[in-house]
C-alpha positions as CSV (number, residue, x, y, z in Angstrom):
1,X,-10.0,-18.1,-1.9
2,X,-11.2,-14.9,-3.6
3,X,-11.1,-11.3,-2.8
4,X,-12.2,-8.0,-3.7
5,X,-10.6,-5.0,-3.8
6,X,-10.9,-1.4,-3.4
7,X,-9.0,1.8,-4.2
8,X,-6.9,-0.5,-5.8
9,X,-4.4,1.7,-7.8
10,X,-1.8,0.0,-9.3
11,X,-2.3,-3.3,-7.3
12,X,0.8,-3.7,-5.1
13,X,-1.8,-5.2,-1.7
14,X,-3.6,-7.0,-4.3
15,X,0.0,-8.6,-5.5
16,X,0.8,-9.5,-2.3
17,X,-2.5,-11.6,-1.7
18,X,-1.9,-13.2,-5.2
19,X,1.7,-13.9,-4.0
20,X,0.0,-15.8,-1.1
21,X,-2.5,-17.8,-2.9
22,X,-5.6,-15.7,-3.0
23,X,-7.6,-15.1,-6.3
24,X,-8.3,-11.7,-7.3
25,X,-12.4,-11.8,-8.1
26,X,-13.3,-7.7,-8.1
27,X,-11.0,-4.2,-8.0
28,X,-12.4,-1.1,-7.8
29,X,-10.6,2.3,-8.5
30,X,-11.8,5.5,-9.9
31,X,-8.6,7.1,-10.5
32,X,-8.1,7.0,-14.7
33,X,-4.8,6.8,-14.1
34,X,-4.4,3.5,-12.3
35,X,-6.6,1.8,-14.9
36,X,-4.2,0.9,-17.4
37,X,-1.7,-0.6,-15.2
38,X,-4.2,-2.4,-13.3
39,X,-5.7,-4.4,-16.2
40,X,-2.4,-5.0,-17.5
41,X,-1.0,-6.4,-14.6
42,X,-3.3,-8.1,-12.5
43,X,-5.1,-9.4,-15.8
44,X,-8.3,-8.4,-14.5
45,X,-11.2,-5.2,-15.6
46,X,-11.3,-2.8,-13.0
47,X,-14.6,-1.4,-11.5
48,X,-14.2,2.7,-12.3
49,X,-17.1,3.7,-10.0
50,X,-16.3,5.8,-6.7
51,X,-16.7,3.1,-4.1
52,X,-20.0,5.3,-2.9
53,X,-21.6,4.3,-6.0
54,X,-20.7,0.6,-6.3
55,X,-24.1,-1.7,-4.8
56,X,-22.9,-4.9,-3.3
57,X,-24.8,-6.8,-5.7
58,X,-21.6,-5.9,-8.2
59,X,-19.4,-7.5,-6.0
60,X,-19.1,-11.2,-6.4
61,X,-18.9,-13.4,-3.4
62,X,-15.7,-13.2,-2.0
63,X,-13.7,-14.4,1.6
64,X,-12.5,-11.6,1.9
65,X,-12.1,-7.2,1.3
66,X,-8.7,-5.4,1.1
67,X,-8.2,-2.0,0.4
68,X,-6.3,1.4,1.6
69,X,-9.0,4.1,1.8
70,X,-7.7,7.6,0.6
71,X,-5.2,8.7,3.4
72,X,-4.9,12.4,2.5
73,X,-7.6,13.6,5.4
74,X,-5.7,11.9,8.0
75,X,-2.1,12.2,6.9
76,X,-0.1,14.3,9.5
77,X,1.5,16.2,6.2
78,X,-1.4,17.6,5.0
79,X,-5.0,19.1,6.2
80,X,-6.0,16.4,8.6
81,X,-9.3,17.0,8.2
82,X,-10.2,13.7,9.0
83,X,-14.0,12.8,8.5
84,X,-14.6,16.2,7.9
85,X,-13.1,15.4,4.2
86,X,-15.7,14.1,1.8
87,X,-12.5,11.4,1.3
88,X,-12.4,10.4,5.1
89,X,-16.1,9.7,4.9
90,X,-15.7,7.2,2.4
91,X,-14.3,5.0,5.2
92,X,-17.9,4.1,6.0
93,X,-19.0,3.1,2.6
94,X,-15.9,0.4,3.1
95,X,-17.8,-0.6,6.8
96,X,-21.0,-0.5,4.4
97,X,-20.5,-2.8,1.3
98,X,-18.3,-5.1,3.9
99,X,-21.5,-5.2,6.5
100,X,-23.8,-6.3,2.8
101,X,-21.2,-8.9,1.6
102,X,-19.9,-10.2,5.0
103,X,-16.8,-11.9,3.8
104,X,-14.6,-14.0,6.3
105,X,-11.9,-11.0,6.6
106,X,-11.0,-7.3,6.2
107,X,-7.9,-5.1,5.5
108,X,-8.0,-1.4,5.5
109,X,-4.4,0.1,5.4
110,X,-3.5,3.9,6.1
111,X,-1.2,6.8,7.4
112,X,-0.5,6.8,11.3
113,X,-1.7,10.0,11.5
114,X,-5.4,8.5,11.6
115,X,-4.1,7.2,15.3
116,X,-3.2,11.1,16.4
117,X,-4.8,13.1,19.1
118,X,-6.9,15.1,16.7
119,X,-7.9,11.5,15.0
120,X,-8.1,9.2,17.7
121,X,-11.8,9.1,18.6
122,X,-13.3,9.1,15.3
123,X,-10.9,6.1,14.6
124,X,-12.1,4.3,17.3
125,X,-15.9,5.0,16.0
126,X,-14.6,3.3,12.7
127,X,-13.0,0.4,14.8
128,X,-15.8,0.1,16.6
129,X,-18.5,0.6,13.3
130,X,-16.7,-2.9,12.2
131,X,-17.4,-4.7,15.8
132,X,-20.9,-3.8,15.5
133,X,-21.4,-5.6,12.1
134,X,-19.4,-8.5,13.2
135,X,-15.9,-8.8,13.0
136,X,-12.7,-8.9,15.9
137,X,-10.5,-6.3,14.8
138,X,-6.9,-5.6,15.3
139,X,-4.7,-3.1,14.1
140,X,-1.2,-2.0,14.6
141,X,1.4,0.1,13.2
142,X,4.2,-1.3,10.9
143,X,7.4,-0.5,9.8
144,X,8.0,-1.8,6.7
145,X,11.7,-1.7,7.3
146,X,11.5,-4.3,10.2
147,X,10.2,-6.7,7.6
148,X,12.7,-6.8,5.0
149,X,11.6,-4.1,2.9
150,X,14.2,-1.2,1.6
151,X,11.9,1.6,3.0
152,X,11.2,3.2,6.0
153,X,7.6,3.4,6.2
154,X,5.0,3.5,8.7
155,X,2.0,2.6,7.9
156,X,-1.6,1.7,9.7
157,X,-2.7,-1.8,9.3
158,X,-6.3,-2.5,10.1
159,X,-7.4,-6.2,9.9
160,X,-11.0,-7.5,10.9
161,X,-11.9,-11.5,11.3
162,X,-15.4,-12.5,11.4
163,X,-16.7,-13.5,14.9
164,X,-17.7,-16.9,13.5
165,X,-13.3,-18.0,12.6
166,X,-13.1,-17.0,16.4
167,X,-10.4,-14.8,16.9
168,X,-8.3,-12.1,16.4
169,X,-5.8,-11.1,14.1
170,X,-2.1,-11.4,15.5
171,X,0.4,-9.4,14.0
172,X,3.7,-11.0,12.5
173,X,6.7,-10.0,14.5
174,X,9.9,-8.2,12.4
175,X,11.4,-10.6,10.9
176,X,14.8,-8.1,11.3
177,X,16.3,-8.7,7.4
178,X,17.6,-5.5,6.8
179,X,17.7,-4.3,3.3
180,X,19.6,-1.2,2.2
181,X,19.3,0.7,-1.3
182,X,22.6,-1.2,-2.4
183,X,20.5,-4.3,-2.1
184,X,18.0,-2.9,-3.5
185,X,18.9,-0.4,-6.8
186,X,23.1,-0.8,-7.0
187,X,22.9,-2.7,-10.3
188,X,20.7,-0.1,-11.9
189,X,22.5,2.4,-14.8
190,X,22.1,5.8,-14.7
191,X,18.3,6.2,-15.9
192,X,16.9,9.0,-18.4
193,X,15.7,12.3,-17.3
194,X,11.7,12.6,-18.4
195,X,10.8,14.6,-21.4
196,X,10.0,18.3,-22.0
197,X,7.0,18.7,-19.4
198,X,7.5,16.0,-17.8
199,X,6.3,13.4,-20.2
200,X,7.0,9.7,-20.2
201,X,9.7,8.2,-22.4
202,X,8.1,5.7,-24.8
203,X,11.0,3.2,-25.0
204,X,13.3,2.4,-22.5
205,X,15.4,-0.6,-22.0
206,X,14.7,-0.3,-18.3
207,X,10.9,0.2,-18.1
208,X,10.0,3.3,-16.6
209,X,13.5,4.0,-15.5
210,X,13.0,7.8,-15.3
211,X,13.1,10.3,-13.4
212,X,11.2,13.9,-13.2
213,X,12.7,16.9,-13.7
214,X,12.6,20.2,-12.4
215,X,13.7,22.7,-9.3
216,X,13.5,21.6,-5.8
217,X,10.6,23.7,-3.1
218,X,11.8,25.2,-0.5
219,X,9.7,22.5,2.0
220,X,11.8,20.0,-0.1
221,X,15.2,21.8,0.6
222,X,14.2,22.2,4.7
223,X,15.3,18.2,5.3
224,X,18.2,16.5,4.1
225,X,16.7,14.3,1.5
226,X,19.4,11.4,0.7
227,X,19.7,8.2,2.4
228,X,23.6,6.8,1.7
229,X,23.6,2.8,0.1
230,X,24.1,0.9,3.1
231,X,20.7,2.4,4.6
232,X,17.1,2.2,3.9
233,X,15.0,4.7,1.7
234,X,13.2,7.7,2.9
235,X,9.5,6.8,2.3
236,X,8.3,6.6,-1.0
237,X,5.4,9.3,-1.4
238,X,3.3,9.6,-3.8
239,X,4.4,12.8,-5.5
240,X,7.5,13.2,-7.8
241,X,8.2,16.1,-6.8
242,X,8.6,14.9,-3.2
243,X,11.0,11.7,-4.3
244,X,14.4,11.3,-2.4
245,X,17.3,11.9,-4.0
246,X,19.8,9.1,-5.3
247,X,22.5,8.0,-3.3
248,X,25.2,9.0,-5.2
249,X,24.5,12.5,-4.1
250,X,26.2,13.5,-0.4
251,X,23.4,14.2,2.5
252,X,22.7,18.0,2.3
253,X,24.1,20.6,4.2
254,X,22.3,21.9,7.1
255,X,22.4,25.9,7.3
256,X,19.7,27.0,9.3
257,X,16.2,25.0,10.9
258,X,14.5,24.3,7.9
259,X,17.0,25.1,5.4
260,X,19.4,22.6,3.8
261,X,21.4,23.1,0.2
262,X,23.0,20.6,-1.5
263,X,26.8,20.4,-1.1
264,X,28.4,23.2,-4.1
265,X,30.3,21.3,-6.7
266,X,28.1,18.3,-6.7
267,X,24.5,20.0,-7.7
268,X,24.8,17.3,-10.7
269,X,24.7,14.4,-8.6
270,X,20.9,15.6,-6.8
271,X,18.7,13.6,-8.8
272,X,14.9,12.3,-8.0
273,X,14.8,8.4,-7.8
274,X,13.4,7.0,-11.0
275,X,9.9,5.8,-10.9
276,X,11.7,1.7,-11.9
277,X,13.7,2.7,-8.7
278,X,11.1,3.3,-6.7
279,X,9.0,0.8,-7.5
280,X,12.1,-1.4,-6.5
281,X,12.4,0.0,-3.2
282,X,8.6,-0.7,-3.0
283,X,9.5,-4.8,-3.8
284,X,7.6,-4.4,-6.7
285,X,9.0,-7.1,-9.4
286,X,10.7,-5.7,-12.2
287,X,8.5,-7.4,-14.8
288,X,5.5,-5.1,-13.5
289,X,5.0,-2.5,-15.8
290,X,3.6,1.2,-14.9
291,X,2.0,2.9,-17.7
292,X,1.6,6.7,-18.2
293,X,1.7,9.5,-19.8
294,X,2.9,12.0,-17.3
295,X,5.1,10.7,-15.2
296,X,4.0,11.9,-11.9
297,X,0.9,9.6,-12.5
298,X,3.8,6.2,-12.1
299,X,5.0,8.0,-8.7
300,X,1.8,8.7,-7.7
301,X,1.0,4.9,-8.3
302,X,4.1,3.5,-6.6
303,X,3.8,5.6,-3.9
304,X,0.2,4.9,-3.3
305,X,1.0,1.2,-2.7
306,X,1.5,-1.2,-0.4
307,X,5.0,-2.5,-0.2
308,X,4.1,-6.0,-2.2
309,X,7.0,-8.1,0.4
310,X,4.9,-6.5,3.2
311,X,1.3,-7.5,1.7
312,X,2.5,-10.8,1.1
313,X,3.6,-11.7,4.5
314,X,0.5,-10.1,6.1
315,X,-1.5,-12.3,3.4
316,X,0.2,-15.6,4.5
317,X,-0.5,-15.1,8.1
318,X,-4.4,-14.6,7.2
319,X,-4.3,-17.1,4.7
320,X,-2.7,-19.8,7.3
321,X,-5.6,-18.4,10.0
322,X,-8.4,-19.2,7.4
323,X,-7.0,-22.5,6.5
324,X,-6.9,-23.4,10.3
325,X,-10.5,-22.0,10.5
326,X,-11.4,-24.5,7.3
327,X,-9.5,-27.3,9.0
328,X,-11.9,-26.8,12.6
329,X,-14.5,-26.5,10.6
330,X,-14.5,-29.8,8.8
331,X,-13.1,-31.8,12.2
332,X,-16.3,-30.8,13.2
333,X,-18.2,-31.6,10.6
334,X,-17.0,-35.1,10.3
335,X,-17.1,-35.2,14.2
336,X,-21.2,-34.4,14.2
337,X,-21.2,-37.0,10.9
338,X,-19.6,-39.8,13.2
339,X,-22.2,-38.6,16.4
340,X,-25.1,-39.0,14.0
341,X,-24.1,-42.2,12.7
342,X,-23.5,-43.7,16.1
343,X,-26.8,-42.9,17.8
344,X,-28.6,-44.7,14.5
């Protein structure tokens, strides 16, 4: 079963739909610095046109679209200027090229600030901009914590069936592994700091085991940042700068609202997560390999994506519903076959 998809980054939805049997036919991404890891990984050229350009005659047939269109204009950390963005209007080119190719299914993922009073209603036009061209759609917040993952993280799932399988999407209930960071990064040594500017390290034993350097903002100091080893991560963002600490550190010490320090004598211990380490808590496979130059283009990656455990056990429940739609469908082919024959 093949699949297309869009503002792909480095891959970590499209992983999990591989993971659950589906075949990658078309990516599309037109961020430079998603390319190379892309191809590498996934094994597969990636379209480099803003999705706004791309005509659906480009896009081979496929059963189904999965993407996470650009979140920035509706996170609740930044702007929220919603449509108003040129980047929130690109949800409609998404509703467009899905409307030309009419695959089986759809996935949009995003932020849960795109469900907030100021969001709400020009959500719902979206929603309802896929029900016009066809599709029963469902969508829900998860926690990627309540399904195994090391990582609180609340994201927006969006999912769309075509009216002809005949129902909705259902949502798979938390599965209630818990998985802490000593589960997740305890083995790892100590990694290496990145190079003057921030540049990548060439040749690590540990791919991209490193971590970015430099001082901390003052938003970062207003919240403790550190998460002990028998809990889950903070979420993983998609700047460096904005990475939680390691837990070896000590939580930070409050002093005032909006104003934490970290605890005097053990400055040495407040490190950024690695980029390996964050991938890790983002159940991407250690033999996936970011590459970079600057290493705020791997965080930015990793923190882009979609927890791979998570994509993979939403792309199992769609791939059982489509198999159970194929199933029908031949029953009552083979029924209509048998009718046929017995009124010759």
């Amino acid at each position: 079963m093949k699949i297309a998809s869009f503002f792909s980054g480095a891959g970590g939805l499209d992983l999990g739909f591989t993971n659950a049997g589906f075949e990658l036919a078309f990516a599309n991404d037109n961020w430079e610095g998603c390319w190379k890891t892309f191809e590498k990984n996934h094994e597969i050229l990636i379209n480099k046109k803003s999705i706004s350009d791309i005509k659906s005659i480009e896009i081979p047939k496929v059963i189904g679209f999965v993407g996470g269109p650009p979140c920035q204009s509706w996170s609740l950390a930044g702007a929220m200027k919603g449509i108003k963005d040129p980047r929130g209007k690109i949800f409609y080119d998404y509703v467009r090229l899905i409307k030309e190719k009419n695959p089986l299914f759809f996935l949009a993922e995003n932020v849960p600030g795109i469900l907030s009073n100021r969001h709400i209603g020009e959500f719902m036009k979206i929603v309802d901009a896929f029900k016009k061209i066809g599709y029963n759609v469902s969508f829900e917040i998860l926690n990627a914590k309540d399904f195994g993952i090391p990582q609180d993280r609340k994201r927006v799932f969006i999912i769309g069936y075509h009216e002809k399988i005949g129902k909705i999407f259902e949502f798979p209930l938390p599965n209630k592994i818990k998985k802490t960071l000593r589960d997740t990064i305890y083995n790892l040594p100590e990694p290496f700091p990145a190079k003057e500017k921030n540049k990548a390290n060439k040749k690590l034993k540990i791919p991209n085991h490193e971590f970015m350097n430099g001082g901390f903002s003052s938003i970062y100091m207003s919240r403790n940042r550190v998460r002990t080893w028998d809990e889950t991560s903070f979420t993983i963002q998609a700047g460096g700068r904005h990475a939680p600490c390691h837990p070896n550190a000590p939580k930070m010490k409050f002093i005032e609202k909006d104003k934490r320090i970290f605890i005097p004598g053990k400055e040495q211990l407040y490190r950024r997560l690695s980029v390996r380490e964050c991938a890790k808590i983002q159940t991407f496979p250690d033999e996936f390999i970011f590459f970079y130059d600057n290493i705020a283009d791997g965080y930015k990656m990793i923190g882009n994506a979609v927890p791979v455990n998570l994509a993979t056990i939403i792309a199992n429940k769609i791939m059982d519903d489509l198999k159970d739609f194929k199933n029908k469908k031949e029953i009552k082919i083979k029924k209509g076959v048998l009718l046929k024959l017995q009124n010759i």
